[in-house]
C-alpha positions, 0 to 999 in steps of 0.5 A: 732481719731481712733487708730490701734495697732502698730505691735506687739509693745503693742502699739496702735497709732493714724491712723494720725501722725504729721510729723515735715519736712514741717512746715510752715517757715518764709520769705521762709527760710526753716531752720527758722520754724514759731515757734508760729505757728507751736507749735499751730498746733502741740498741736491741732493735740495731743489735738486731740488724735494724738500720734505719731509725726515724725522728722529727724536729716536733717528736716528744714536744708538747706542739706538733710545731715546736722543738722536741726532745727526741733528736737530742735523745737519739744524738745520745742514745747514738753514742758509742758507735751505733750511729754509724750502723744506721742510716738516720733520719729527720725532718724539716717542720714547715710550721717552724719555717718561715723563711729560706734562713730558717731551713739552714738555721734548724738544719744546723740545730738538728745536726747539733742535736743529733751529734753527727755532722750529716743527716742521711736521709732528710726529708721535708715533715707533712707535706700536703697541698698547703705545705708544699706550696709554703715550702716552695714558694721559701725555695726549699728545693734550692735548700735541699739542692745546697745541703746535698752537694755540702754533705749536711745531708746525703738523701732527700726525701719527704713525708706525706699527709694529702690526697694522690693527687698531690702526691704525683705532683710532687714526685714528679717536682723533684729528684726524690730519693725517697718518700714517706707515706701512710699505708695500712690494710684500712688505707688502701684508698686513703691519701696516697693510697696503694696507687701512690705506693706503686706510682712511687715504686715505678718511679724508683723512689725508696718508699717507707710506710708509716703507720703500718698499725694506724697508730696502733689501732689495727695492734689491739685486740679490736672488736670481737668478731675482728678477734674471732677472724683471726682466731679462726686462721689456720697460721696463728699471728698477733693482730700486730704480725698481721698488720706489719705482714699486709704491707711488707707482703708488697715488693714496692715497700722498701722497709716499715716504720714503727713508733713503738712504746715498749721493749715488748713491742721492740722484740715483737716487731723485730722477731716479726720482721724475720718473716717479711717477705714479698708476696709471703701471704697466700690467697687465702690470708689476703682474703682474711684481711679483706673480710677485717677490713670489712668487718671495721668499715662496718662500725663506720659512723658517717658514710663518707666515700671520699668523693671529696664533691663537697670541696672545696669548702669555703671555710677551708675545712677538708670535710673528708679529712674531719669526717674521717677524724670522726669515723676512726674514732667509731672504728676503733674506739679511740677518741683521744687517739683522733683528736691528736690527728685532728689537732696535727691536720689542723695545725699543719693547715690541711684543714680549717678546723670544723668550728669554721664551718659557716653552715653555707650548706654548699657540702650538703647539696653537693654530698650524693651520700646525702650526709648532713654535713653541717650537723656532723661538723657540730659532733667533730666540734664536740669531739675534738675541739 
């Protein structure tokens, strides 16, 4: 396993962690975790030299706003001194707060849950333009300032889910250790994007990536010319080594987050992370993975560039964020995957949902792709809803 410092923490994490969101399940039920299972995949990846392993307060819930099974499983797969060979991690939910109490009260929970009397690295779940403003305006930074200096957790930091502009801003609200952000070799220009990652970097936050296999999509096999691609490479990688290679090939990214499902996947990921090192990748595969990328954004559905002239929507819906809900699932083949996504972007209040659209045809005049906003939003509806 190779390691990389975490910010300027002090701290040196392993170049892989284990996320604790997609754990393989029994008989399809989300909530109810393989615990036999998914305990030998978890002390594998640690026996291994992973020691970083991430939750949430929602993970393995049948709501992306309600309590979970995954901070209980972890508090007991933990046992037996493996909690103290990581540094774990999880969330405050802005859908379960409602008030500066609340943030006390579900810290206490997850503490109990966890079977650890401090949280190592905390960080507020989702944050975007909406989310952050909630959480302000309930004091969470006097939250997070008072479970510091009591020790209930030792490092704070937060998830992110919005554009980059609203990244800079909360960087610069607070004296984050850390921060969590979505990076892949598809989203290099999405939410915060490769400008987000190195603004963080410089600013000497630990920066973990999640979604480094944008949910698992970029692991499959893909279409067939982005399997003659890699076919056609002189160094031999799965389509998941390639994914996980691209962002630990950036010195700014202090480790990767993995959600992964089965044992296979553990020993893939781990045997992979052997080989992570900064600027590891030649010229030449830098530019096989700027040909897949193109090769995907080829099967694009609706050419939306993100301009984001369309907004603000009156009905406060992100037509970017929906668009890309619909692109993605063209893109990958993987409608049901998109549907979650679009079901969490609208729970968490990123966006009104499509079925709010109004049909003002204000995005319409103002798209200079010429994209007939309106009648899409009918196919998200149709798709997701």
């Amino acid at each position: 396993m190779l390691y990389r410092p975490f910010g300027q923490t002090g701290e040196t994490v392993s170049i892989l962690g284990f996320g604790a969101m997609r754990l393989p399940v029994v008989e399809q039920h989300h909530e109810n975790i393989d615990v036999p299972l998914a305990t030998r995949m978890v002390h594998y990846a640690i026996d291994q030299g992973v020691n970083y392993v991430d939750t949430a307060y929602p993970y393995h819930g049948t709501s992306v706003v309600g309590k979970g099974t995954s901070e209980a499983f972890l508090g007991q797969a933990l046992a037996g001194g493996y909690r103290e060979k990581v540094l774990l991690a999880t969330k405050l939910p802005a859908g379960a707060v409602q008030s500066r109490a609340d943030m006390d009260l579900i810290l206490a929970s997850q503490l109990s849950d966890l079977r650890t009397d401090h949280i190592d690295c905390y960080l507020l779940h989702g944050i975007g333009k909406t989310t952050w403003a909630k959480f302000s305006d309930l004091g969470v930074l006097e939250f997070l300032d008072s479970a510091l200096a009591d020790g209930r957790i030792r490092y704070a930091g937060f998830s992110f889910h919005d554009q980059a502009s609203v990244f800079k801003e909360i960087i610069d609200a607070y004296p984050w250790a850390f921060c969590l952000m979505q990076h892949n070799y598809m989203d290099v220009d999405f939410q915060a994007g490769l400008a987000g990652l190195r603004y963080a970097a410089e600013q000497g936050l630990g920066v973990i990536v999640m979604e480094p296999l944008k949910g698992g999509r970029l692991a499959a096999a893909g279409p067939p010319e982005v399997q003659a691609l890699w076919d056609a490479a002189p160094v031999k990688r799965t389509p998941a080594e390639w994914g996980l290679h691209y962002v630990w090939d950036d010195p700014g990214v202090s480790l990767v987050l993995s959600g992964m499902s089965t044992m296979e996947q553990v020993v893939e990921n781990v045997a992979s992370a052997e080989a992570g090192l900064p600027h590891s990748l030649s010229a030449a595969e830098l530019g096989l993975i700027d040909k897949v990328r193109e090769v995907y954004q080829e099967r694009v559905q609706v050419d939306c560039t993100n301009c984001r002239y369309c907004m603000p929507c009156p009905a406060g819906i992100d037509i970017p964020i929906v668009l890309a809900c619909l692109n993605n699932a063209s893109l990958y083949e993987s409608p049901l995957t998109e549907k979650f996504i679009y079901g969490i972007e609208t729970t968490l209040g990123n966006t009104a949902k499509a079925s709010e659209c109004t049909e003002c045809g204000q995005c319409k005049d103002a798209c200079p792709q010429g994209i007939e906003v309106p009648a899409v939003l009918k196919e998200c509806i149709r798709m997701f809803e």
